[in-house]
C-alpha positions as CSV (number, residue, x, y, z in Angstrom):
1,X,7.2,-3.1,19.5
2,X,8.3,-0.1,21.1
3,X,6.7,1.9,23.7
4,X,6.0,4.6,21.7
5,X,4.0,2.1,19.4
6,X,2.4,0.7,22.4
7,X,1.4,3.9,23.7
8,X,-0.2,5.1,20.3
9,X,-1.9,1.8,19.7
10,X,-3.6,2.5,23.2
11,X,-4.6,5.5,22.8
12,X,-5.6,4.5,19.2
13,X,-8.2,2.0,21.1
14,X,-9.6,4.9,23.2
15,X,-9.9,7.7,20.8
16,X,-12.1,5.3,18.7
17,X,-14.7,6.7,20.5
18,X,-14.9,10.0,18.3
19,X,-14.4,8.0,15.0
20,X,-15.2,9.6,11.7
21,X,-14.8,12.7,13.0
22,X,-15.5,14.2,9.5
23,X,-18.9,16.4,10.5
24,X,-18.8,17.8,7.2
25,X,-19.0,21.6,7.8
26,X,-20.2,23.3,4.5
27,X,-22.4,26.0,3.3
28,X,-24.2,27.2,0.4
29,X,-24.1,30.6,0.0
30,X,-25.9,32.8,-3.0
31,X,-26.0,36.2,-2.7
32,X,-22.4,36.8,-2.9
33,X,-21.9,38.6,0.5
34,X,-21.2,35.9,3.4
35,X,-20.3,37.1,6.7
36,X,-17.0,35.7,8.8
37,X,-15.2,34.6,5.8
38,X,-11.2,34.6,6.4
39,X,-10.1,34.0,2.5
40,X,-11.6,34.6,-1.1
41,X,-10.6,31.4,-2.9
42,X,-11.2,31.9,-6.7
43,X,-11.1,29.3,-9.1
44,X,-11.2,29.9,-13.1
45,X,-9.3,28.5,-16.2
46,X,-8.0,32.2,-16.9
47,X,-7.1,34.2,-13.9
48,X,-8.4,37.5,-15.8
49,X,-11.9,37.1,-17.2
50,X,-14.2,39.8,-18.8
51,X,-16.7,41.4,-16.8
52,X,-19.6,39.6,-15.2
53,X,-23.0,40.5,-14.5
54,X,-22.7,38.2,-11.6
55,X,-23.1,40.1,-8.2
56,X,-19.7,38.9,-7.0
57,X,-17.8,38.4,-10.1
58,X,-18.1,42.2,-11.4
59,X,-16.5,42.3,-7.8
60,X,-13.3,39.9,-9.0
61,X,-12.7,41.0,-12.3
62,X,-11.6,44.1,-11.5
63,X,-9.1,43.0,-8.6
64,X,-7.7,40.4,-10.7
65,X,-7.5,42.4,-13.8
66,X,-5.4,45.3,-11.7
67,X,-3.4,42.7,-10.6
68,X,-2.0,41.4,-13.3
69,X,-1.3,44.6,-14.7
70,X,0.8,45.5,-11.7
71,X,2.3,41.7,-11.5
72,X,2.4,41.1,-14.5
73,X,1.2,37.4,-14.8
74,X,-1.1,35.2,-12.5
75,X,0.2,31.7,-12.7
76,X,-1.2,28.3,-12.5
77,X,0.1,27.6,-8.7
78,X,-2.4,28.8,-6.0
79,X,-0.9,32.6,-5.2
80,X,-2.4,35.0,-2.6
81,X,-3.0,38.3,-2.8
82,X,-4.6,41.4,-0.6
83,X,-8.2,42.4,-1.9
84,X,-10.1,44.8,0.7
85,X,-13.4,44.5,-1.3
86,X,-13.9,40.9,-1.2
87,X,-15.2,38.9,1.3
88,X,-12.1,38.2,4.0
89,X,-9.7,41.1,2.8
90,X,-7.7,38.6,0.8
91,X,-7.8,36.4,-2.5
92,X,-6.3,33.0,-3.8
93,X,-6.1,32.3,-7.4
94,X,-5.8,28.8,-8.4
95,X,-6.2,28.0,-12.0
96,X,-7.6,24.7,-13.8
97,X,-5.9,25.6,-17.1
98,X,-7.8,25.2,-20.7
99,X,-11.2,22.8,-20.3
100,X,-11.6,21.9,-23.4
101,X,-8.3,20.5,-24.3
102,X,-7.5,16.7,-25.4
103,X,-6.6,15.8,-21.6
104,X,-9.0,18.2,-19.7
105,X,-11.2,16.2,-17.2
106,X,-13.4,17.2,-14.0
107,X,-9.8,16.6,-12.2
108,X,-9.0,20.0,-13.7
109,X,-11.1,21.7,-11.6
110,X,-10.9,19.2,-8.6
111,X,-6.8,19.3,-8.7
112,X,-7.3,23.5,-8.7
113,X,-9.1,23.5,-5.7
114,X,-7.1,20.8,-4.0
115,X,-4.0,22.9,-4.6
116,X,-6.0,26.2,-3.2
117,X,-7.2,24.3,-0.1
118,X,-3.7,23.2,0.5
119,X,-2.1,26.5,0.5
120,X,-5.2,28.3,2.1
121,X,-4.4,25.5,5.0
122,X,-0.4,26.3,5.0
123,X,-1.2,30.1,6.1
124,X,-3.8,29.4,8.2
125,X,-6.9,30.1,6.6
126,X,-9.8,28.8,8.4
127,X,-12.8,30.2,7.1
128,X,-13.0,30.2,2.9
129,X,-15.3,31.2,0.6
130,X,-14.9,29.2,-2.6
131,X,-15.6,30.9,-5.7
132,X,-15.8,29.5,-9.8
133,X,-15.3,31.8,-12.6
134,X,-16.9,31.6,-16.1
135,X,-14.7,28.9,-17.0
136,X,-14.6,30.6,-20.8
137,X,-13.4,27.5,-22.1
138,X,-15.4,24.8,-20.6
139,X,-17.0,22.9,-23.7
140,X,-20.1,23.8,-25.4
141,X,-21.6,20.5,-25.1
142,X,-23.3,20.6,-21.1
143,X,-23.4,16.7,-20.5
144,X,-21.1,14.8,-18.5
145,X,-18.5,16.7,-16.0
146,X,-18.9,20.2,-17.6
147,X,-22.8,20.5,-16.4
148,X,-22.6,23.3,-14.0
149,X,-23.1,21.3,-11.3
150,X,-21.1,18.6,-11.8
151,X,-18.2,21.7,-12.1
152,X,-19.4,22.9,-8.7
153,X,-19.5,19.6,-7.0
154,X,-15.8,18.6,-8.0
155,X,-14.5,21.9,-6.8
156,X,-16.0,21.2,-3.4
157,X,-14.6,17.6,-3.4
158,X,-11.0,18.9,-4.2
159,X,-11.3,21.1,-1.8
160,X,-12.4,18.8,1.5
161,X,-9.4,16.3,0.1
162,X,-7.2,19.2,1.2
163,X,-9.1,19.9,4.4
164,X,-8.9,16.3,5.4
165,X,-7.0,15.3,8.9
166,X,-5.1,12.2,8.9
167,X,-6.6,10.0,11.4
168,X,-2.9,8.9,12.7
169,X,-2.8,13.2,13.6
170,X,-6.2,12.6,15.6
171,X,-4.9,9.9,17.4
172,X,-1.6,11.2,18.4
173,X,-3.7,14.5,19.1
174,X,-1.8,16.6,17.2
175,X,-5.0,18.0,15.1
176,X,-8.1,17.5,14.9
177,X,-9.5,19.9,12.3
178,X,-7.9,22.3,10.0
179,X,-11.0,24.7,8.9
180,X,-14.0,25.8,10.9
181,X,-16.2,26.4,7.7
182,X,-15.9,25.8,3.9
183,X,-18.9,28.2,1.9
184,X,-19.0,27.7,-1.6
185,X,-20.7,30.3,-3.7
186,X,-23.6,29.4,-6.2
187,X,-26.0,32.0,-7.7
188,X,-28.3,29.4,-8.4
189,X,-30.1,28.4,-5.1
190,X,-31.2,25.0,-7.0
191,X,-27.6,24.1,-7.7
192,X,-26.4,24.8,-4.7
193,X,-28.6,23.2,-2.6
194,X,-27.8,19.9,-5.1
195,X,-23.8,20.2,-4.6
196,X,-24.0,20.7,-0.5
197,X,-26.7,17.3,-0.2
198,X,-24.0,15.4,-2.4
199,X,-20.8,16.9,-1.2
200,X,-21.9,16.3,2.3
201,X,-22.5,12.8,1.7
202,X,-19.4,11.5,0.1
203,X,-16.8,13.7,2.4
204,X,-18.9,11.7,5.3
205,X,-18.1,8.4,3.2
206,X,-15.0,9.6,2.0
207,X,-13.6,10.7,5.8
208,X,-14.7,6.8,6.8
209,X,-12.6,6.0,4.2
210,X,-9.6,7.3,4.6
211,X,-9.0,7.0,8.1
212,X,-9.1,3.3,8.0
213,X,-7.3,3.5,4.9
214,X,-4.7,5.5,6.2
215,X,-4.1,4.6,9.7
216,X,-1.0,2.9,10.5
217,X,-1.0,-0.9,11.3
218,X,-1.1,-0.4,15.0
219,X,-3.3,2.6,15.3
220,X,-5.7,0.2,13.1
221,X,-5.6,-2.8,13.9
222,X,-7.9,-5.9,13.3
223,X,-9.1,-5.0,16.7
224,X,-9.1,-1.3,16.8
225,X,-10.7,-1.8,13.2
226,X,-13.7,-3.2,14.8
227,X,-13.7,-0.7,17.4
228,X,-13.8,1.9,15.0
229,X,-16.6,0.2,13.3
230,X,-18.8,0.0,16.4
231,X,-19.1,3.5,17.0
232,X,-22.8,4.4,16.6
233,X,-21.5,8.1,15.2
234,X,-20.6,5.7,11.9
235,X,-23.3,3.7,11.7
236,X,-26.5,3.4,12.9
237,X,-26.8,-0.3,12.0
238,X,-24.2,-2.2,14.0
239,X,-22.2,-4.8,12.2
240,X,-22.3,-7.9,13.1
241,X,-18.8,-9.7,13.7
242,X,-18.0,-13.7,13.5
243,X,-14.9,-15.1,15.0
244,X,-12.9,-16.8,12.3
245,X,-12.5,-20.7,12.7
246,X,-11.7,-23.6,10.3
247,X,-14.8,-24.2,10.7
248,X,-16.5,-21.5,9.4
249,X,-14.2,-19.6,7.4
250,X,-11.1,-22.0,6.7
251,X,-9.4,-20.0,3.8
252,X,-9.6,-17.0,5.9
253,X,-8.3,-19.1,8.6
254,X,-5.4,-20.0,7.5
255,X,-4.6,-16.4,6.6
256,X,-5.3,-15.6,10.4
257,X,-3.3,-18.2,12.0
258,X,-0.6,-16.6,12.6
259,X,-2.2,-14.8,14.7
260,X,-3.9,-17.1,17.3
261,X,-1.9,-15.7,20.6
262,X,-2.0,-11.8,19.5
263,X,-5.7,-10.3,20.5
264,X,-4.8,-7.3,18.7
265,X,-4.3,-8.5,15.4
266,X,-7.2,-11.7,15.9
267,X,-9.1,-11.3,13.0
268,X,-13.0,-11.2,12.7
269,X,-15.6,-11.5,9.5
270,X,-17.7,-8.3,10.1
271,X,-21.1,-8.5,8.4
272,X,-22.6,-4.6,8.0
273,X,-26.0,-3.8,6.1
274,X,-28.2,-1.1,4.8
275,X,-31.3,-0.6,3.8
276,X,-34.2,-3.0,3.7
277,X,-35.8,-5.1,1.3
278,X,-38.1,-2.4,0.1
279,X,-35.3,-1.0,-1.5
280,X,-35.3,-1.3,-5.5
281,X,-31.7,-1.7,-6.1
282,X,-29.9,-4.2,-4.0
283,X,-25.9,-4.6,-4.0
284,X,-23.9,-7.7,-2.2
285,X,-20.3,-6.7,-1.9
286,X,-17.2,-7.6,-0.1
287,X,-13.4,-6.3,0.3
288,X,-10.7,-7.4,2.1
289,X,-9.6,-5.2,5.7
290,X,-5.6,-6.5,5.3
291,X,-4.6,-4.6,7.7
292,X,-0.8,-5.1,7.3
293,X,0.5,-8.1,5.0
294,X,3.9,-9.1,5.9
295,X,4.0,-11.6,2.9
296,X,3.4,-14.8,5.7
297,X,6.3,-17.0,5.5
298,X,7.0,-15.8,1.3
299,X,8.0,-12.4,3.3
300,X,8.0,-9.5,1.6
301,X,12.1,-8.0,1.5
302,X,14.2,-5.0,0.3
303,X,11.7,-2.7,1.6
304,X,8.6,-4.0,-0.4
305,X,6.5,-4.2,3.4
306,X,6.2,-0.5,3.1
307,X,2.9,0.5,2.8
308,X,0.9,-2.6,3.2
309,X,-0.9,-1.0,5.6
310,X,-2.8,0.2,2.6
311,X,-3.8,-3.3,2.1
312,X,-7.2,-2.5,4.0
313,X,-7.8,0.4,1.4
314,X,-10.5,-1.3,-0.5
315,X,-12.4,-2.4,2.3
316,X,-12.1,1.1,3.5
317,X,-13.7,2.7,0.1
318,X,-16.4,0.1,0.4
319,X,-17.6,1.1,4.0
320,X,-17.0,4.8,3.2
321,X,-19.9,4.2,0.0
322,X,-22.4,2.5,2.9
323,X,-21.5,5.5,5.2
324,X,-22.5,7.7,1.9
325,X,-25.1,5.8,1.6
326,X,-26.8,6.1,4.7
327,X,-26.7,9.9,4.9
328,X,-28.2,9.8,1.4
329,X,-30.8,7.3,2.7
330,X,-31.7,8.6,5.8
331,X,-35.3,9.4,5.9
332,X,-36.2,8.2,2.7
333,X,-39.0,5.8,1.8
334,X,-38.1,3.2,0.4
335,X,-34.4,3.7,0.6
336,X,-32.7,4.3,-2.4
337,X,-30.2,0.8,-2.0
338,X,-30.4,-2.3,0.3
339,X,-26.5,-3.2,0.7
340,X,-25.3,-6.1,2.5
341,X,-21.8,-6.5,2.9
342,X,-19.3,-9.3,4.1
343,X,-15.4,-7.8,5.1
344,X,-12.7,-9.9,6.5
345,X,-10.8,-8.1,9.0
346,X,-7.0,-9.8,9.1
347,X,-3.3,-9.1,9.3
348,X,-1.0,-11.3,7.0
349,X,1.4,-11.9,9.9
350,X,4.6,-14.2,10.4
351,X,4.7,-17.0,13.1
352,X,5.1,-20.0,13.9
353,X,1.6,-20.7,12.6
354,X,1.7,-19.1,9.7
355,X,0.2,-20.7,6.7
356,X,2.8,-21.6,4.0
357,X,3.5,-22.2,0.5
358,X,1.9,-25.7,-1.0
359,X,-1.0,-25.9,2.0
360,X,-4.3,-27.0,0.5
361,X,-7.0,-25.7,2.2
362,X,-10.1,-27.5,1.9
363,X,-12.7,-24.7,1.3
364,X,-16.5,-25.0,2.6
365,X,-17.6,-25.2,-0.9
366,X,-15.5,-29.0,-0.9
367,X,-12.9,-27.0,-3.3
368,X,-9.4,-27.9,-3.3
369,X,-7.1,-24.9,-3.1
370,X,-3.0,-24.5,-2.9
371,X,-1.3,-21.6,-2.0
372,X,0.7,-21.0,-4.6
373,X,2.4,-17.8,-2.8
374,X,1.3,-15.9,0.7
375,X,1.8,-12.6,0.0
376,X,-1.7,-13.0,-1.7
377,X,-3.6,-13.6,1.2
378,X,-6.7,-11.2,0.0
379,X,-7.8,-13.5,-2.5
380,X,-8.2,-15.9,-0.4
381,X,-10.1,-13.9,2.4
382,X,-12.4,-13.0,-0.4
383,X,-13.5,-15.9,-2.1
384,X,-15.7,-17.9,0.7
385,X,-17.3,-14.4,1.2
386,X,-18.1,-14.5,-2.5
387,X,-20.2,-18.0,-1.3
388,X,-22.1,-16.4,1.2
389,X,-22.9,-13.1,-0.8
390,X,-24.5,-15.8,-3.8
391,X,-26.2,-17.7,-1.0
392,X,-27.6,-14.5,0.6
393,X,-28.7,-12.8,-3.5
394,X,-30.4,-16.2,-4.2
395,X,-32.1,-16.7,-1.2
396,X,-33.7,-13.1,-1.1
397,X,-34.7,-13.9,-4.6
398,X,-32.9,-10.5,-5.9
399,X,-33.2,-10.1,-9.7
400,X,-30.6,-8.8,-11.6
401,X,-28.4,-9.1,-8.5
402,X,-25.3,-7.1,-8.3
403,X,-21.7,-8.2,-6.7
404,X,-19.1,-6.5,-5.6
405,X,-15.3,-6.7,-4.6
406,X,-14.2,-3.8,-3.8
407,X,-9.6,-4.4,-2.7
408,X,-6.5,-3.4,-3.4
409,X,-4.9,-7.0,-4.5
410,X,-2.4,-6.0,-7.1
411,X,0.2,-3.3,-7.3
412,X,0.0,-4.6,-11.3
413,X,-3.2,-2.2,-11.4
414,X,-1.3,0.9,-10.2
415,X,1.4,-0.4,-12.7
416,X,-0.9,-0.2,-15.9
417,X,-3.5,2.4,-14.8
418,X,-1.6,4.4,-12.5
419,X,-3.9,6.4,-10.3
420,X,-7.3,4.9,-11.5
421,X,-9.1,2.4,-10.7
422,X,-9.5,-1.1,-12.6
423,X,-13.0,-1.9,-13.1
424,X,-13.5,-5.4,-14.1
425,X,-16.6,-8.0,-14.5
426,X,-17.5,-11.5,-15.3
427,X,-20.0,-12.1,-18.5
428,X,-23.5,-10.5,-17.4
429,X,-21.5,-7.5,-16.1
430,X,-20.2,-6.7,-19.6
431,X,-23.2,-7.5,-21.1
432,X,-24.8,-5.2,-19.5
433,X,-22.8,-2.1,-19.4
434,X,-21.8,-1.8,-15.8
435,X,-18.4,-1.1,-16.4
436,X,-18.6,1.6,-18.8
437,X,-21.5,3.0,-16.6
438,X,-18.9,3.1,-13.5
439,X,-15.9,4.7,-15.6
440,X,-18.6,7.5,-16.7
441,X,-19.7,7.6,-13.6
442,X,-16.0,8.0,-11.9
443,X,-15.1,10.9,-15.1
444,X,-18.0,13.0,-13.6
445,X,-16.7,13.4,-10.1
446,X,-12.9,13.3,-10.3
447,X,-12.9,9.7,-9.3
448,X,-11.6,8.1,-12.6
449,X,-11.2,4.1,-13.7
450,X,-9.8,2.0,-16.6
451,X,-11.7,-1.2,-17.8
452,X,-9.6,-4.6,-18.2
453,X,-11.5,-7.2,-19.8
454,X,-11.0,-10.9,-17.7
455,X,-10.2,-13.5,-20.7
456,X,-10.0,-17.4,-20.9
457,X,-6.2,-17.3,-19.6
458,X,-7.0,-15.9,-16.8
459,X,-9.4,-18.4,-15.5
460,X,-7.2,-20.8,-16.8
461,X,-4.3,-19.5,-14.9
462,X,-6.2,-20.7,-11.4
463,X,-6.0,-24.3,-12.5
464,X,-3.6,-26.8,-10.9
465,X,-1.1,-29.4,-12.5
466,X,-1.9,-32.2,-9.5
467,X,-4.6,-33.9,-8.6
468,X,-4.9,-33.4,-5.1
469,X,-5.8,-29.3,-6.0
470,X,-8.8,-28.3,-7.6
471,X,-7.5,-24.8,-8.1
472,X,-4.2,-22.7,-7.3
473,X,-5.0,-19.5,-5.3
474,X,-1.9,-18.0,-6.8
475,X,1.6,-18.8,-8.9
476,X,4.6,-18.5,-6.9
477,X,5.2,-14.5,-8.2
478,X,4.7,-11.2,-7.4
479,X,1.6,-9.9,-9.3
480,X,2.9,-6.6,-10.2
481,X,5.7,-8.6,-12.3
482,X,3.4,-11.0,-14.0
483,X,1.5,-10.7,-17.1
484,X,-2.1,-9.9,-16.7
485,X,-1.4,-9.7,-12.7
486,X,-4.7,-7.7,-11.9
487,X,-6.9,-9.8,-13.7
488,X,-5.8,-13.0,-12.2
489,X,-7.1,-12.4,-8.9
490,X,-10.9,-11.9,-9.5
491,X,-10.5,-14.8,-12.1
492,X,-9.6,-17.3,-9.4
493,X,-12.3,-15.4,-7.1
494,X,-14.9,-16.7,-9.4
495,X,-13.9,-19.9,-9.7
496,X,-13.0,-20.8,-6.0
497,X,-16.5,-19.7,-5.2
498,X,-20.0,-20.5,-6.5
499,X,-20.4,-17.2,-8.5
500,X,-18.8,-19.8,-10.7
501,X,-22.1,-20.7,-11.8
502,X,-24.4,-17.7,-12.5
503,X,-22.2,-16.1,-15.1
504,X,-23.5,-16.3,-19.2
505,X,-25.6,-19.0,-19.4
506,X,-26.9,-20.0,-16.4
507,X,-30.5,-19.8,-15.5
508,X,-29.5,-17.5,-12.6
509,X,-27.0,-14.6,-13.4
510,X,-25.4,-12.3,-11.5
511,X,-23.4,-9.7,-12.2
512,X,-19.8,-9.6,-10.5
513,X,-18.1,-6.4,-10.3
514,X,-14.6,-6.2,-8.7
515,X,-13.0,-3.0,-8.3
516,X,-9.4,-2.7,-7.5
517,X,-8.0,0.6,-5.4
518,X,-4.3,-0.3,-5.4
519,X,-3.8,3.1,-7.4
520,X,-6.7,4.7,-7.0
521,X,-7.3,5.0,-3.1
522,X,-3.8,6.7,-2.4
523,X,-0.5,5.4,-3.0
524,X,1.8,5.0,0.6
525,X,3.3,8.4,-0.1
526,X,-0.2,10.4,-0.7
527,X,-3.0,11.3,1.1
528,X,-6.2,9.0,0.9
529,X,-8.5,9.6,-1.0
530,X,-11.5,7.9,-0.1
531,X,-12.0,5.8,-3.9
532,X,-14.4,4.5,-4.9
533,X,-17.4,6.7,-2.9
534,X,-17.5,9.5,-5.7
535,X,-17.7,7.0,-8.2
536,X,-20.2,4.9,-6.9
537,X,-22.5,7.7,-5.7
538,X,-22.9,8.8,-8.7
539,X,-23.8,5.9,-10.0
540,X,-26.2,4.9,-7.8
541,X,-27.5,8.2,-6.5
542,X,-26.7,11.3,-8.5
543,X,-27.0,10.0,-12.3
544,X,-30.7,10.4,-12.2
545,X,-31.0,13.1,-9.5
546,X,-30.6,16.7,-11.3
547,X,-31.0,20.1,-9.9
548,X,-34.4,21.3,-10.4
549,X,-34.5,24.3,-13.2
550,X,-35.4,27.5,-12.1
């Protein structure tokens, strides 16, 4: 490692201290006159729009309308233009195009103010008011995304994506914030008071998220990782971290053994909760915190290490929802969830201890299981952690118990569903709905996923051909080349662990959710996007909380 690396993974270690640095600075505004604004930012499917009786679109209309007839045509890219009688001197158009098209979505609206934000941020724009139009074309039918403000709330979420700093930026101290204030306008005090509470609370969640998504594999490593989590500006609770033995966790183990003489890249089981039992929905959920993965001795090659520092990225969505959580939480009586959550922190690194191809690991649940191929380690982190979340459900006596996995184990997801993520379940989860409640829930707020049903073949694809193996962690192939590759994964999950027993027609059923981020959270090349907070939030929090009516 160079010095350069070892300089940055230093100062990584010490700039932990101001973690999460998101401090979410947005305001509600709804007279339509807000002082120290820099930039109008206007947001609309048509850039010209009739006449409002709005006190600050009757202000727009006119400006844009005069400027198209001088300019002859306001385009779809984010333009900027001078406008003395708006608030800042100056206006951006971004448009969302038609709404009620055969491929409109809330991303419409979202993407618009993600491009605005980025461009507002490019010529230095520090203080924006955000504005929506009429949206003429947003369908008649108010349910789902197009409720007012569920339009509001995904403009304000596009637009903190684009105000995000990248936490490798912070580290090397070349930024730490690029806005001083974001003010959204609503008329409609009710609304806007709903869309700052929520838009608050997932950019905190999301902010978690991404930077330890995001960070490279020395500024976050399995021990800067903990570092990061042990910063009481995160989280008021502080996790609880096991050292990772054969004796305790021997798949993870093996994973880790590599990585005996590095203290950096030592791996720990970090246990974080929230909430109490009082709460009246409880949620026991796990993802893995793969801070690199080399491949172990089945190395990856031809460039195909690139970007597996992203490995950590569904971890990293899962502690940004309990971050989101807790600021949704705080004060409340009972809370609104009780989460506890299991996360292997662990680098897939090469050495002479690596594991290896054909090692059967002797799990605590007396399972047999051969590594069919190393490169996928996160299964096997998850698994055992699968035990203890069944152990911990039964013995609080939850019922209707939820589980989640929350990782990015298979590229074959990105593959098939691109940027969404792949929401899957064992038998009481499709029974009752939970996946198509999370899709809906991820089409409200931009934060979109695809449902893949887990069949017989690919439980059957975790069986063994010799006897000395109960089950085969994986076949000796990349995922993203096989058939079915994202389903395999939570397949063998269940059946390595006990959550084996409590599907369809056991006594005791719990239903497993396991959402995969490989496309979703942010591809190597892209920004991080913090998935799943949104969609979780909603689910959990927003679905049944509406602005009251005036």
């Amino acid at each position: 490692m160079t010095v350069l690396r070892i300089v940055l993974s230093l100062l990584g270690f010490l700039i932990l201290g101001c973690a999460a640095q998101g401090n979410v600075r947005i305001e509600a505004n709804n007279d339509g006159n807000p002082t120290d604004i820099d930039c109008t930012i206007f947001i609309n499917d048509e850039p010209v729009f009739e006449n409002n009786e709005d006190v600050l679109l009757k202000k727009i209309s006119p400006v844009l309308k005069k400027l198209a007839d001088n300019i002859g045509f306001l385009g779809w890219n984010p333009s900027i233009h001078k406008a003395t009688d708006l608030p800042g001197g100056k206006i951006i158009v971004s448009s969302t195009r038609k709404l009620n098209t055969d491929i409109s979505d809330s991303r419409n609206i979202y993407d618009a103010a993600l491009r605005a934000l980025n461009f507002a941020v490019d010529i230095g724009v520090r203080k924006p008011l955000l504005v929506l139009g009429p949206m003429a074309s947003l369908p008649a039918d108010k349910t789902s995304w197009v409720q007012d403000h569920y339009v509001l709330l995904n403009a304000v979420l596009g637009a903190l994506q684009g105000l995000y700093v990248p936490y490798d930026l912070v580290v090397a101290g070349r930024a730490n914030t690029k806005y001083d204030k974001l003010v959204f306008y609503a008329s409609n005090n009710n609304i806007g008071t709903w869309v700052k509470k929520y838009a608050t609370a997932i950019e905190e969640g999301r902010w978690v998220a991404r930077d330890l998504c995001g960070a490279d594999p020395e500024v976050m490593t399995p021990e800067n990782f903990v570092k990061y989590m042990q910063n009481a500006t995160v989280f008021p609770n502080p996790p609880i971290f096991e050292d990772i033995t054969e004796a305790t966790f021997p798949l993870a183990a093996a994973v880790d053994r590599a990585n005996a003489d590095i203290p950096r890249f030592k791996g720990k089981i970090m246990t974080i909760t929230h909430g109490d039992a009082t709460a009246p929905t409880k949620l026991y959920m796990s993802g893995e915190a793969l801070t690199y993965d080399t491949g172990g001795l089945d190395i990856r090659i031809s460039g195909a290490m690139e970007g597996t520092s992203r490995k950590k990225c569904g971890a990293a969505g899962l502690i940004g929802f309990i971050k989101t959580a807790y600021e949704l939480d705080k004060g409340q009586t009972p809370p609104k969830l009780h989460i506890y959550a299991k996360i292997p922190i662990v680098r897939n690194n090469i050495g002479s201890g690596s594991f290896s191809l054909d090692d059967i690991i002797f799990s605590k649940n007396k399972k047999l299981n051969r590594v069919g191929f190393t490169q996928a380690a996160s299964r096997l982190l998850i698994a055992e952690q699968l035990d203890d979340l069944v152990s911990k459900a039964t013995s609080d006596g939850t019922k209707d118990p939820e589980l989640y996995t929350v990782t990015t184990m298979s590229e074959h997801v990105a593959k098939v569903w691109k940027d969404f993520t792949g929401i899957m379940g064992n038998g009481p989860t499709v029974v009752g709905g939970v996946r198509e409640a999370l899709q809906e829930a991820g089409e409200h707020v931009s934060d979109m996923g695809e449902i893949s049903d887990l069949i017989k073949e690919d439980y059957d694809s975790a069986s063994g051909p010799l006897e000395t193996e109960d089950l085969r962690a994986s076949s000796p192939d990349i995922s993203e080349s096989m058939t079915r590759g994202h389903m395999k994964p939570p397949a063998y999950m269940i059946r390595a662990s006990t959550l084996n027993d409590h599907g369809l027609g056991s006594a005791n059923q719990i239903r497993y959710i396991h959402l995969d981020v490989s496309g979703s959270a942010g591809r190597y090349a892209d920004r991080p996007t913090g998935a799943p907070v949104a969609m979780l939030t909603q689910h959990y929090y927003m679905k049944n909380d509406q602005p009251p009516k005036n």
